[in-house]
Every structure is written in C-alpha cells, then in structure tokens.
C-alpha positions as CSV (number, residue, x, y, z in Angstrom):
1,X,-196.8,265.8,-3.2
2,X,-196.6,267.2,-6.6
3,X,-195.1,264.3,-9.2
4,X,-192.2,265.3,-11.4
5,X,-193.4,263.0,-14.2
6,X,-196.8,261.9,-15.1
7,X,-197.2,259.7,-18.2
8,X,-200.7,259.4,-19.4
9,X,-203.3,258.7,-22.5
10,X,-201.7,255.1,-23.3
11,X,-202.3,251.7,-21.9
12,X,-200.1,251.2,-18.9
13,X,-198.3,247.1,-18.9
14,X,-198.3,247.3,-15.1
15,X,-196.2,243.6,-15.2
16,X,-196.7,240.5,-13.4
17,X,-200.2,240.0,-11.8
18,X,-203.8,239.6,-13.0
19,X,-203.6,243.1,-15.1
20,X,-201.1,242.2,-17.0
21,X,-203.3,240.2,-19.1
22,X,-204.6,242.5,-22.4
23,X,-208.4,241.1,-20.9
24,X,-207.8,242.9,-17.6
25,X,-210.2,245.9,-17.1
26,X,-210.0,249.0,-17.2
27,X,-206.2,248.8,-17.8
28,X,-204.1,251.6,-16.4
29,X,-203.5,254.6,-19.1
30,X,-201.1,257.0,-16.3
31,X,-198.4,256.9,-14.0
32,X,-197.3,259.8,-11.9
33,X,-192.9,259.5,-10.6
34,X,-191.6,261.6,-8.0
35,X,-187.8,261.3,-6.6
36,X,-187.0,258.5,-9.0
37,X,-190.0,256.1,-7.7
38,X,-193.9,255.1,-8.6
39,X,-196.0,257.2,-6.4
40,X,-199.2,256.6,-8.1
41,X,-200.5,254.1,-11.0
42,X,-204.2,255.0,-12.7
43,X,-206.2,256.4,-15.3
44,X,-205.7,259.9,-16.5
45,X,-207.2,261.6,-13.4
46,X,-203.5,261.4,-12.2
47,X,-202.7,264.5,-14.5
48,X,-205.1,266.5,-12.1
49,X,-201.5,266.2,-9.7
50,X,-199.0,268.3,-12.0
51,X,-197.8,271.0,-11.2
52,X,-195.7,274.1,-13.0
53,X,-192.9,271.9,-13.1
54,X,-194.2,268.4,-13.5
55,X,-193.4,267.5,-16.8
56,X,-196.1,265.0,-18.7
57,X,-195.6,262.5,-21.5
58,X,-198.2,262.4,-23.6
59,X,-198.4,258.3,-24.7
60,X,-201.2,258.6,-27.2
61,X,-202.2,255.4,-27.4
62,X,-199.1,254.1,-27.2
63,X,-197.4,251.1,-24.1
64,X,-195.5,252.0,-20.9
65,X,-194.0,249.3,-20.0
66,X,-191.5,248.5,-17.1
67,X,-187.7,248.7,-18.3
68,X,-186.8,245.9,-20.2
69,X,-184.3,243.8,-18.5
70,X,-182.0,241.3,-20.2
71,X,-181.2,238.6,-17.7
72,X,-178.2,236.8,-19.8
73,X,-176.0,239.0,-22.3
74,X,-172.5,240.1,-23.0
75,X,-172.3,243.7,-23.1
76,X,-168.9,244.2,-22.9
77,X,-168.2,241.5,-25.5
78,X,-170.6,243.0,-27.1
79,X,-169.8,246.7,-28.1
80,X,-165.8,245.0,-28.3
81,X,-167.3,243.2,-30.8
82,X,-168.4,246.3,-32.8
83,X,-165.0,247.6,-32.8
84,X,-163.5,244.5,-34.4
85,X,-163.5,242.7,-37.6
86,X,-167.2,242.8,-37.2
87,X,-169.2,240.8,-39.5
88,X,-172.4,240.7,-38.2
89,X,-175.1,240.9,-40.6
90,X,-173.3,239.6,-43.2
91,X,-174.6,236.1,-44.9
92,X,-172.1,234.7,-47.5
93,X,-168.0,233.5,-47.8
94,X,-167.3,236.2,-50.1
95,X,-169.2,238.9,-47.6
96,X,-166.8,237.5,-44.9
97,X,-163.6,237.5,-46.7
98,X,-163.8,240.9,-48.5
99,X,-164.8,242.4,-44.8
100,X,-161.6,241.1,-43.1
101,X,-159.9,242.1,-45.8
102,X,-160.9,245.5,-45.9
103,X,-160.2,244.9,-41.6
104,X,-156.9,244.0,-42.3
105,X,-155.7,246.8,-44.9
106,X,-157.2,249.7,-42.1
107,X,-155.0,248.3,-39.4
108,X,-151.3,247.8,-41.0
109,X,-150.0,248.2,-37.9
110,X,-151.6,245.3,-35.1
111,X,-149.2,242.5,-35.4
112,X,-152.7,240.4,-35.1
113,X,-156.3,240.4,-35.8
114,X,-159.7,239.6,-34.1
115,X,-163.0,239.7,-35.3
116,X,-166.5,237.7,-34.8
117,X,-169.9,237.6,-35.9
118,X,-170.1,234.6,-38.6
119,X,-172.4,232.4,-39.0
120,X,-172.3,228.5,-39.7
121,X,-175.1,228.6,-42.5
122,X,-172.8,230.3,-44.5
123,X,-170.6,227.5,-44.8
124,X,-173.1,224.9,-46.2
125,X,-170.5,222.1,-47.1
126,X,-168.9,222.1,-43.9
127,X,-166.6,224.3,-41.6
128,X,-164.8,227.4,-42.2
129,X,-161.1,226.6,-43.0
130,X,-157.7,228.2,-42.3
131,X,-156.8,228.1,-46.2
132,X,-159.6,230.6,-46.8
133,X,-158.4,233.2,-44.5
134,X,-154.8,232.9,-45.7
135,X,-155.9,234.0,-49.0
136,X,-156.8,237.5,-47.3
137,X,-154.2,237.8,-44.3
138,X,-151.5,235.1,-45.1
139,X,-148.7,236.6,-42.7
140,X,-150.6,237.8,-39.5
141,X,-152.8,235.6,-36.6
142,X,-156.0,236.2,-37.6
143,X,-158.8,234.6,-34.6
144,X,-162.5,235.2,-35.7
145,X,-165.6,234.2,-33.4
146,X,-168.5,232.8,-34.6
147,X,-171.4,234.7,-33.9
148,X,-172.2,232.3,-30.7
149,X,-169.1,232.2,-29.0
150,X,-168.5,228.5,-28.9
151,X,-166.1,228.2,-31.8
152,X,-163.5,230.2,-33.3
153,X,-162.3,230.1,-37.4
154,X,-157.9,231.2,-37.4
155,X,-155.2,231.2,-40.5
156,X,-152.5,229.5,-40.5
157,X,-150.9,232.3,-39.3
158,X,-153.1,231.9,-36.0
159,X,-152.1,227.9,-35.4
160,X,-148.5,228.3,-36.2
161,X,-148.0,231.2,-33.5
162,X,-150.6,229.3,-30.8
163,X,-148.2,226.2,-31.5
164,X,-151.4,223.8,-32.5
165,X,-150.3,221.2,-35.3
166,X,-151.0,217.6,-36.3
167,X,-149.7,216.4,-32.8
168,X,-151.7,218.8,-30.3
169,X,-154.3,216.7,-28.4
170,X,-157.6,218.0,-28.0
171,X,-158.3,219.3,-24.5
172,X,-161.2,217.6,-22.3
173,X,-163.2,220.4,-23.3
174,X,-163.4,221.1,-26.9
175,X,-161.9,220.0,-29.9
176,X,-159.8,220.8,-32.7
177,X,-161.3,220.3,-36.6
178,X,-158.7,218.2,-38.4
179,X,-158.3,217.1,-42.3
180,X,-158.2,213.1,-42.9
181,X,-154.7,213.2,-42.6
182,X,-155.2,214.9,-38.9
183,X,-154.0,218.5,-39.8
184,X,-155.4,221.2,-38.0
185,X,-157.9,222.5,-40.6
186,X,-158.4,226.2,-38.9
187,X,-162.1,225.2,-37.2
188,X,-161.6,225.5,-33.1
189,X,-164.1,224.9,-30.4
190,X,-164.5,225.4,-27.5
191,X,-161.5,225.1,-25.0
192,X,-159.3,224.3,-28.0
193,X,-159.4,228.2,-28.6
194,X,-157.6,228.7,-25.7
195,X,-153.9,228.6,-27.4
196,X,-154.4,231.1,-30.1
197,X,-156.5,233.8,-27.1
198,X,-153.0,233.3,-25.9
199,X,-151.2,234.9,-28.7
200,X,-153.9,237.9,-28.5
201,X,-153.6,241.1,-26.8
202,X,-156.1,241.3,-23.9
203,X,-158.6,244.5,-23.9
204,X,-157.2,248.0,-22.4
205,X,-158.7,249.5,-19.3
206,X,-159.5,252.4,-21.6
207,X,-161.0,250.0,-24.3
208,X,-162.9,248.6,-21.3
209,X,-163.9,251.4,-20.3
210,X,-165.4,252.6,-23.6
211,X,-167.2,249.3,-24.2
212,X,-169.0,249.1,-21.1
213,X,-170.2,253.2,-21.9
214,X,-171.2,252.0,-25.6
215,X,-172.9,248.4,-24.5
216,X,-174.9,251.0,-22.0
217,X,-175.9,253.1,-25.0
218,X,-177.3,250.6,-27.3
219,X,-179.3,248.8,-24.6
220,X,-181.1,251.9,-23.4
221,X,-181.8,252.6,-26.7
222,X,-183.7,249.3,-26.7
223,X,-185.4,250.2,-23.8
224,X,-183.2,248.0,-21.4
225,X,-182.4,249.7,-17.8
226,X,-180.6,246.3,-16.5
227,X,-179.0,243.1,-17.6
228,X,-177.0,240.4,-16.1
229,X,-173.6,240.2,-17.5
230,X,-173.4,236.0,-17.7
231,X,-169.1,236.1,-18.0
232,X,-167.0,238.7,-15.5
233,X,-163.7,237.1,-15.2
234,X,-160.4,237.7,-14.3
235,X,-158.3,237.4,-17.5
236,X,-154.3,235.7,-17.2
237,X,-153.0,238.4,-18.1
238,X,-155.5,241.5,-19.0
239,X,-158.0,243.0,-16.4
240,X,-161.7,241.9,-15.4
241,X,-164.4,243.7,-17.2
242,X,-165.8,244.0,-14.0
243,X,-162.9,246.8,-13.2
244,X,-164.6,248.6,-16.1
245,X,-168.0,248.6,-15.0
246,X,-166.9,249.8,-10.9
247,X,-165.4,252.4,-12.3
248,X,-167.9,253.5,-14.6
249,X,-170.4,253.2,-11.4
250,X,-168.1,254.8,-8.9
251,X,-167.9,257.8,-11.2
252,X,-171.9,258.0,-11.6
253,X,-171.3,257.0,-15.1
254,X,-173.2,253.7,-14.9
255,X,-176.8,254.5,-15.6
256,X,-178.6,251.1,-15.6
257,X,-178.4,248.8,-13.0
258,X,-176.0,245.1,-13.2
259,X,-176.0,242.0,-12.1
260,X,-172.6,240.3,-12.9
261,X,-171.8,236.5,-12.9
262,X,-168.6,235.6,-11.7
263,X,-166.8,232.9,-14.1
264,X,-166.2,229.0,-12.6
265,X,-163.2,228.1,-14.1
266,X,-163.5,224.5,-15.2
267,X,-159.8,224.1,-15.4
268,X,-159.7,224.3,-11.2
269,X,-162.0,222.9,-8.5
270,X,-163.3,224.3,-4.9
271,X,-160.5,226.2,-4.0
272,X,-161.6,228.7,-6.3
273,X,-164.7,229.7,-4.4
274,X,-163.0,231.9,-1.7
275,X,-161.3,233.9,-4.1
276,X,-164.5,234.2,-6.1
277,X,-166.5,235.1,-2.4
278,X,-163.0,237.5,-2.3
279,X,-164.2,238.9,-5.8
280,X,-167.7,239.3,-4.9
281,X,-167.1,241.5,-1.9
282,X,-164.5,243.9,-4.6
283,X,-167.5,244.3,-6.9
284,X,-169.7,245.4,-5.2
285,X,-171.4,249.0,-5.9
286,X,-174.1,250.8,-6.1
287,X,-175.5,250.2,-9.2
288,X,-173.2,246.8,-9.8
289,X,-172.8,243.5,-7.9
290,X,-172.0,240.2,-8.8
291,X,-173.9,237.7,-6.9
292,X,-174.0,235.0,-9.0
293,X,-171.6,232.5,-10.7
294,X,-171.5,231.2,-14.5
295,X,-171.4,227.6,-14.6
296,X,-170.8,226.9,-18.6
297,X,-171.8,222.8,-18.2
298,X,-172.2,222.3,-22.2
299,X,-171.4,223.9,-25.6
300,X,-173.7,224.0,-28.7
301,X,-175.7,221.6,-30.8
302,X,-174.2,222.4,-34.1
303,X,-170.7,221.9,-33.4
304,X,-171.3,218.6,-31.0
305,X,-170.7,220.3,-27.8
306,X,-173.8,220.4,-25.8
307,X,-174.2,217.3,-23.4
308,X,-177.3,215.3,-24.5
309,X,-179.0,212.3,-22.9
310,X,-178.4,210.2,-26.2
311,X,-175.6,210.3,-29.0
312,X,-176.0,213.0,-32.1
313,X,-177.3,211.6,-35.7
314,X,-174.8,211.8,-38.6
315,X,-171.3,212.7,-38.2
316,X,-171.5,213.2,-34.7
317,X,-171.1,209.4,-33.3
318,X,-171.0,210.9,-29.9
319,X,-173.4,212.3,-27.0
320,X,-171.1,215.9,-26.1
321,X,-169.0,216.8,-23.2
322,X,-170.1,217.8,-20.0
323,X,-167.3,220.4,-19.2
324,X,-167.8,219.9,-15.4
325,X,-168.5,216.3,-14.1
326,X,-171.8,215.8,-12.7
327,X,-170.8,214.5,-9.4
328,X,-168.1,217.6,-8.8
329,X,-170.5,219.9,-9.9
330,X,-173.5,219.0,-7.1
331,X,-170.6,219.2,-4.9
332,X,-170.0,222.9,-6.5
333,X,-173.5,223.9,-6.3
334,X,-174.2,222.8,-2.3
335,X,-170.9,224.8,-1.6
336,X,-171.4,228.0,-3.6
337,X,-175.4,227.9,-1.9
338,X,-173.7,228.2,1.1
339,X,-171.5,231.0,0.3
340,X,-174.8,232.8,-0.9
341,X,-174.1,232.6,-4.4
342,X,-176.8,232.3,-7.1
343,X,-176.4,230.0,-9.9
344,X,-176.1,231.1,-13.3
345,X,-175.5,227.8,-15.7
346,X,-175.3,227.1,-19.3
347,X,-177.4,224.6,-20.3
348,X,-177.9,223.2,-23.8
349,X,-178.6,219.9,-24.4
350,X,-180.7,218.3,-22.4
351,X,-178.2,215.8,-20.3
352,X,-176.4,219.6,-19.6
353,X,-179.9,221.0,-18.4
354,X,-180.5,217.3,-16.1
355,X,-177.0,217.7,-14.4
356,X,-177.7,221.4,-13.8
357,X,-181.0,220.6,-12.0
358,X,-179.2,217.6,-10.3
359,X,-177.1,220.4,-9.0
360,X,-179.5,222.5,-7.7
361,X,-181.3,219.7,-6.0
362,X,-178.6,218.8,-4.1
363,X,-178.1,222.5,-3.0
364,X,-181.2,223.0,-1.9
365,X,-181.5,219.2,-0.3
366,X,-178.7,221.1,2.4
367,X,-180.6,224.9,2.2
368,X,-180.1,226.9,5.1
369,X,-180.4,230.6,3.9
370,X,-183.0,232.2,1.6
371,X,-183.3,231.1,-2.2
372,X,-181.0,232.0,-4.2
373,X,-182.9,232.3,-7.1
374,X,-180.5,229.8,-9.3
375,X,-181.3,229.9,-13.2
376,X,-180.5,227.8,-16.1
377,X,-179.9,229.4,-19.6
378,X,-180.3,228.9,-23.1
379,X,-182.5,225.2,-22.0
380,X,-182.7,224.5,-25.8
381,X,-183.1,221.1,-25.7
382,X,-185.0,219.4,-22.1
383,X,-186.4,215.8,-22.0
384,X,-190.2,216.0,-20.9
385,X,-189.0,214.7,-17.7
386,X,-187.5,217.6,-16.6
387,X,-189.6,220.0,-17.7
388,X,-191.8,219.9,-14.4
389,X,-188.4,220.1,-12.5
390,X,-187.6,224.0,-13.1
391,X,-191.0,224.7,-10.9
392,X,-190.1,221.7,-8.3
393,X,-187.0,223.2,-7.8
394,X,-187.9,226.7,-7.8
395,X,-185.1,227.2,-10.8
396,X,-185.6,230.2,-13.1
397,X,-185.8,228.7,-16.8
398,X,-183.5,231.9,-18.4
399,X,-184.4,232.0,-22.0
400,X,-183.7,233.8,-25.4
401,X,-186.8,233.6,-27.3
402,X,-185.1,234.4,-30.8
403,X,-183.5,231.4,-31.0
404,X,-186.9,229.5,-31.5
405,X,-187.4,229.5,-35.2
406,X,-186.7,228.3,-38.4
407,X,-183.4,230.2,-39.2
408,X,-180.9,228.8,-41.6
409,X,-178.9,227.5,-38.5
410,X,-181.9,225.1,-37.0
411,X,-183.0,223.8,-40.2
412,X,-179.5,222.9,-42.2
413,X,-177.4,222.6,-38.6
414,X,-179.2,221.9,-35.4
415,X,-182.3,219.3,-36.7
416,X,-180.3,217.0,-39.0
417,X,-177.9,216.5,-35.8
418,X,-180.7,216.1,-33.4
419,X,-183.6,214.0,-35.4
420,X,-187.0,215.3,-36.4
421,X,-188.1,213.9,-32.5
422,X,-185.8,215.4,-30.5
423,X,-185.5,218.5,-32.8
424,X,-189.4,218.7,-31.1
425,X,-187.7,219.5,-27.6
426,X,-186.7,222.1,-28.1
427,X,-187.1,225.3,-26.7
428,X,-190.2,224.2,-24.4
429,X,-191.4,227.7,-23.2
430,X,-194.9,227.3,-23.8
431,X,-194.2,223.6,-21.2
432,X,-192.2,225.2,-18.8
433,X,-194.6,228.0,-18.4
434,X,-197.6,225.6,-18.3
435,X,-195.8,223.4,-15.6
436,X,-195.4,226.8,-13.5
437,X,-191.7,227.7,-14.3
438,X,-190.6,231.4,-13.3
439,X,-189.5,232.2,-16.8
440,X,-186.7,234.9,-17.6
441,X,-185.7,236.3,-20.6
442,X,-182.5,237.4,-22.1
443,X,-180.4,237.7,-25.9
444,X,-177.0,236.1,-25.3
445,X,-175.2,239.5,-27.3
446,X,-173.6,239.4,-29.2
447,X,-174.7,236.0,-30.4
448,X,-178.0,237.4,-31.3
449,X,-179.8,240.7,-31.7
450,X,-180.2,242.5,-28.0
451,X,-183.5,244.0,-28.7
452,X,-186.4,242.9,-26.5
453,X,-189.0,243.7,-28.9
454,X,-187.8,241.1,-31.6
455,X,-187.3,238.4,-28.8
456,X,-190.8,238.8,-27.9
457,X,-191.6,238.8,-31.4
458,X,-190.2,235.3,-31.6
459,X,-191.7,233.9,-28.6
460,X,-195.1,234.8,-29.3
461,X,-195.1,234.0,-33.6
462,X,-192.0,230.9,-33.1
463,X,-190.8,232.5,-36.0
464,X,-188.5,235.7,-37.1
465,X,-189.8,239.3,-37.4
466,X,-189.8,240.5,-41.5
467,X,-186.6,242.0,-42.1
468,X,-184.9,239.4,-40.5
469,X,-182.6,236.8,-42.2
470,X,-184.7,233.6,-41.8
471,X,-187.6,235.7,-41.6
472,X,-190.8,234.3,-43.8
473,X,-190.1,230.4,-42.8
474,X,-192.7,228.2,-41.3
475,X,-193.4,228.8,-37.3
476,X,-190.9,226.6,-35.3
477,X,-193.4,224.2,-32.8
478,X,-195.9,226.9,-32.5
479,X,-197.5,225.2,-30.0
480,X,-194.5,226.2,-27.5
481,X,-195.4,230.1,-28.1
482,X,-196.2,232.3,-25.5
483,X,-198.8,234.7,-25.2
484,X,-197.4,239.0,-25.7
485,X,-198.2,239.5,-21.6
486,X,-196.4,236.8,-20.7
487,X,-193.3,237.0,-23.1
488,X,-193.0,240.6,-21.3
489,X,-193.2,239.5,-17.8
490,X,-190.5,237.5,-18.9
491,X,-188.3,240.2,-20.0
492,X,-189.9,242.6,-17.6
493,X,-190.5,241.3,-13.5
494,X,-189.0,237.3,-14.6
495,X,-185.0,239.4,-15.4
496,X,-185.8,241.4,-12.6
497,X,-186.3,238.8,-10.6
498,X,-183.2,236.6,-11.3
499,X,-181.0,240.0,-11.3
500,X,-182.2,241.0,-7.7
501,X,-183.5,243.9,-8.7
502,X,-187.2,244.1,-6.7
503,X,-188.1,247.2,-6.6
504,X,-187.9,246.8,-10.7
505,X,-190.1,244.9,-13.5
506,X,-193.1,246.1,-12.7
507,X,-194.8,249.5,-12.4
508,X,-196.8,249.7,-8.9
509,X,-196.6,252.3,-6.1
510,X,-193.0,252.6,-4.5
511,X,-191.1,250.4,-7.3
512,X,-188.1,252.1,-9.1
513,X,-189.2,254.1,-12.1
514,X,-187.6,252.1,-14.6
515,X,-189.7,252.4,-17.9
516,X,-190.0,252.2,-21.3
517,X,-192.1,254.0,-24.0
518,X,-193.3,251.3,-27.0
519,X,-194.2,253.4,-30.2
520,X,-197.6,250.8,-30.2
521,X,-199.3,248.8,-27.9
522,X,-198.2,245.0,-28.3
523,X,-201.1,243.9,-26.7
524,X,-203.6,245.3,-29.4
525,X,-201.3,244.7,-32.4
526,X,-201.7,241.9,-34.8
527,X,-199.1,239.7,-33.5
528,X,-197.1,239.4,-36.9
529,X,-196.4,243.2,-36.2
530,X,-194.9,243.0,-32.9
531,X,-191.3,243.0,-34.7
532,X,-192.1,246.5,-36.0
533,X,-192.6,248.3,-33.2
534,X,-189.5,250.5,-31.8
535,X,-188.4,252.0,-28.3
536,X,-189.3,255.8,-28.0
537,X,-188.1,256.7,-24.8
538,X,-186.5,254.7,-21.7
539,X,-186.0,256.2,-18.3
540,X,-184.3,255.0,-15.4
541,X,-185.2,256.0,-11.9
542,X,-187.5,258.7,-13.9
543,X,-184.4,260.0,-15.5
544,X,-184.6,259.7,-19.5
545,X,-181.7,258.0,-20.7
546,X,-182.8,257.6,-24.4
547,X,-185.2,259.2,-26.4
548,X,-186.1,258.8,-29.7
C-alpha cells in the first residue's frame, strides 16, 4: 500500500540492536509510515512507493531517530514552574533577589508567593537565609524551591504563618536549618517543607490544565513523544495532576504518550496500596496510565539527605535518612509486585540504591506474574558491589546523564561532602552498562534542562555542552562515558522500555511512528559538538507535532 510518509537521504538510528552501532553497514537512510506505524525501513529505494499524496521528508544528511523518551521528569511541575517566580538560569544572590522582587511588585494582589529554580553554588558561604528574602518581601509568605526539589528557601513571613519556630522538632524525614542559638534560619529540607506547602494555595484545575498542554509543548519541541511522570499524587487539599492529564487525553488533547508513577506516601504504610490499585484503575486512558509507583527512599548529597553506606565528611557527622525503613519497604515492594505495580524509586546515595535493590529482591524472591520492569533513579552514588546487581535483578538503572560533570554544584557541594574516593562512584553508567544493566534515561525537570540532546552530550563527553554554566571544566570520571549509540538507546528503546510503551523506541516494521528529525548526525559528529545540534521536527504516530 502507498505510505503517507517516507523520510529519506539521511542516516536512519533504527535503536537497540546490532545497527545501532555507527560501524553497522549499510545503515538505513529511509523509512516509509502508513496509518501511524513503520511499514517499511531501508535505503532510498523506499521513495519508489510514494504516491500523489505521500508526502516525503527530505533528511539531507541529517538523523531519524526514534522519539526521544524521558523516563523520569516533572512536567507538570515543570511548566508550573515557568509561571512562578522562576529563576532558572540565573547564577548570583543579587540575580535572585532583584527577580523576586520584580515577582513580587507584578502580583500585589496573591496574599503569598512561590517560586523555584535556585541553585546552591550561588550561596558559596553556606545556605540561603530567611533575612535575605525579607529584605525584598518582608510582609508576605514567600516559599522558593531550589532547583532540585529537595529543599525549599522561605521569609520570615513563610515560618511565622507555617507556625515553625525555635521549638518545632524536625520531622523523621528532613530537617530544619537553625542559627547557633536554634532559630529557624529560613533553609527547609525535605519533609520539613511540609508546614509552609500548607499555608500555599494548591494548583487550579484550569492551571493544571494549562501546565500539562505547555510541559507537552516544550518536550515535543525537544523531540520527546513520551515521558514518565515520577510524582502523580493526590494533594490534601488540591486535585491530582493526574486529573489534568485524563482530561487532556479524554478530549484528544494529549499528543504524546504517559506513563505516570503513583506517589507512596511515607507518612502511611500498606493500607495505602488498595487505594493506590483504586487510583490506578481511574487513570487509566488511552494515551495515559499509571502503572508504577514512586518510592522517594533518599534525598540529596548536598544537603545530607541521601542514605549512604558510610557517614558524610565535614559538617555532615551523619550517614542520611532512609525515608522508608528497609525492612517495611521489602515488605512494600513483595506486596505492590503482586498488585502488578512497577517500581519507580529514588535512589541517591548508595545505602538508598542497596535497600532499593534489597527490595526488589525480595519481590521477585515471591514472583508469580511477568516482570515488572522495576527501575531505580538518579543511582548517583552505588558501591561496586552493587553495580552487578541492577543486571542480576533484571532492575532498569534510570539515569540523567547531565548530572555527571564538573558543575559548580559537584565540585564546591557534592565532592567535599563525599571524599575524593567516594566522589569516584559516582554516576557509574559506563559500569552498569558493562555489567549488562538495561539502562534508561531521563532529566528530572525541572531540576535540570529536559532536552535529550544535551543529556547525551554529557554522557558521552562527562562534561557540559558550551553555553552551559559549568561548561569548559575538566571531564567528570571519563572513563564512566558512554558511547553516542548507546546514550540514545538509553533515551530511545531503554525509556521505552520502563514506560511500557513497545511498540516505541525503535524504528522497525509495525512499531509506532514515533520519531524525531536531528539537524546533524550524532553519530558522525565530533563528539564535543553533540550539544549543538537541535530538534527539527518530531512526529507522533506519523503526525508532526513540532517543527522547526
């Protein structure tokens, strides 16, 4: 039958298999798409089957590739995120303060303020402080994120209203900064945020809404067709984002294809599950599920949160928290296996990463269905012990490459905490694929750029792509880099893989034609240019949804 799209005259990244290497011969250079699928993959012969209204995209000499996928992000967060006090890609104090305050003057009216987006290097002499912020909004709660998520920076304003003061404990999972005199200095992590979130209105439906339309707009223009959304929760008081994103499917709004992780709340215990199984049934679509669940079992190196095997160096006298205890959460994982659930955790340090794939062992010692294709995210620090595990255990090592360089943040935050050894754990790919781990790949937005192309930039050069901030320093443990093909597999059949979509991440007869159009071929490029290259055109199920 006639195709209604043949793409030809480039080199053709097919995905995972022996011709996805750049020394596979003769690589494909055309694909032909009828009815939304892959009918036929080849060299340019395949143009002999258009017809009057096939329409043909001319690569010329540049990479089809399957659509990226992103297999751990925040999209909703994310494009919120843009419509707040957004200080993203801004470096210094001053930068900071001047923004909010510019915030603050636009929107007289909103009895409080949110914003996110800094970044610890700018605040070289220790954490950001509530007397700081009162100097720009002294008389309204004012919550900022930092950029990863992990730890918030509030005004007085903010404590006073979430009732947190000299004699507020810390919570078992997360702590609050106080002055010698053990005054709340205005630095929250973790679950010591929870107060002041409180205090703040929750998201509209129609604010929902929007974000899930505007996340779905920037990713396609990054050549993403799918993504796992790692948080999906059921908010107190405000709606799930997951609301947002069944409507946006049910009325054919919904253009790329979601996987959704269902939040473990950490505060309650097993008689959560049948209201998440409850949940999972709601959400389900057809372009959006939730099969998996989040399990966040650390926090971040910088701040002291994530769970390691041996105490921090410096001012951290302490090895982390381990938000769910190891024994309860085996018991977790054997019981949400059996429910059918995947496993989606958050691991950091490299205790959090051992009692995650304690976990899974001890679900799949009791397997009776299929499997579940658990993964483990962020695995930024993993003893060498462990490495071999992830293929053992047939867990998915979910990673985001562009975290594995020498930015400001590693070398004047995360290495003096860790020690010059340890610091050498970190982010193993280069081991983990060696030992046979299924690697996926993902970004964690907002905490760090979404774009595919700069995460592969990272994980093939272990440093930052020019333009960058950090960009220029040494390669970070070059010897853990990844080669381009497999850096794309990652973010290509690996996502696609761990978000259950299989008949996508790879471009073969009968899969989904999910595709992207690279401006260059990354497999013939100097590596050091990889970060250059841009996403022309992106098409899902053979429709375009971006062009450039």
């Amino acid at each position: 039958m006639t195709p209604e799209l043949v793409f030809h005259g480039g080199r053709v990244f097919t995905g995972a298999g022996p011709d996805a290497s750049p020394a596979s011969a003769p690589p494909a250079t055309a694909v032909a798409v009828r009815e939304g699928r892959i009918v036929a993959v080849g060299d340019d012969g395949l143009l002999a089957l258009a017809g009057p209204g096939t329409r043909t995209v001319d690569l010329g000499g540049r990479l089809l590739v399957p659509g990226f996928q992103d297999a751990h992000a925040h999209p909703v967060f994310g494009a919120l995120e843009l419509s707040s006090c957004h200080l993203g890609g801004l470096t210094t104090v001053d930068e900071y303060l001047a923004a909010v305050a510019t915030y603050a003057a636009s929107h007289p009216h909103d009895a409080t303020l949110q914003g996110a987006g800094w970044m610890q290097s700018a605040f070289p002499d220790g954490p950001p402080t509530a007397a700081l912020l009162d100097r720009v909004v002294p008389d309204r709660p004012l919550l900022l994120w930092g950029n990863d998520g992990h730890r918030a920076w509030v005004n007085s304003a903010a404590l006073a209203a979430a009732g947190i003061d000299a004699s507020t404990p810390d919570p078992a999972d997360g702590r609050i900064e106080r002055d010698a005199s053990g005054r709340p200095t205005g630095f929250l992590l973790e679950g010591a945020v929870a107060p002041v979130l409180a205090i703040l209105p929750d998201a509209t439906p129609e604010q929902l809404d929007a974000a899930v339309l505007r996340a779905q707009q920037h990713l396609h223009a990054l050549g993403i067709t799918a993504w796992q959304d790692a948080i999906l929760s059921r908010a107190e008081d405000g709606e799930d984002p997951a609301e947002a994103y069944l409507r946006a499917d049910r009325a054919g709004r919904l253009t790329a294809k979601v996987a959704g992780a269902l939040w473990w709340d950490r505060t309650r215990g097993l008689e959560q599950i049948p209201e998440l199984a409850w949940r999972r049934e709601r959400f389900r679509g057809r372009r959006f599920s939730t099969p998996a669940v989040k399990i966040m079992q650390d926090g971040i190196i910088e701040s002291g949160t994530a769970a390691l095997l041996a105490p921090y160096r410096a001012v951290h006298a302490e090895s982390g928290l381990s938000f769910v205890d190891p024994g309860l959460l085996r018991e977790i994982a054997v019981r949400l296996e059996a429910e059918g659930f995947q496993l989606h955790f958050h691991g950091i340090g490299d205790r959090a990463v051992r009692e995650s794939l304690d976990a899974v062992a001890a679900a799949r010692a009791t397997r009776r269905g299929p499997d579940p294709r658990h993964h483990l995210a962020h695995v930024q620090l993993v003893d060498p012990a462990d490495v071999p595990r992830f293929a053992e255990l047939g867990v998915t090592a979910n990673i985001q490459p562009y975290w594995a360089c020498n930015d400001p943040l590693m070398v004047e935050h995360t290495v003096p905490v860790l020690g010059e050894e340890r610091a050498g754990q970190q982010y193993p790919f280069g081991s983990l694929h060696a030992a046979g781990a299924r690697l996926a790949a993902g970004s964690d937005w907002p905490v760090s750029t979404p774009d595919p192309i700069a995460g592969i930039h990272v994980a093939v050069n272990r440093a930052l792509p020019a333009g960058h901030p950090g960009s220029g320093a040494e390669p970070f443990l070059p010897g853990q880099a990844l080669d381009v093909a497999t850096a794309l597999e990652a973010y290509t059949a690996g996502s696609a893989y761990v978000n259950g979509f299989d008949d996508t991440g790879r471009i073969a007869p009968g899969f989904a034609a999910d595709l992207a159009v690279l401006d260059r071929d990354l497999l013939a490029i100097p590596a050091e240019e990889i970060g250059a290259a841009r996403v022309d055109q992106t098409f899902v199920d053979g429709v375009p949804v971006f062009e450039r």
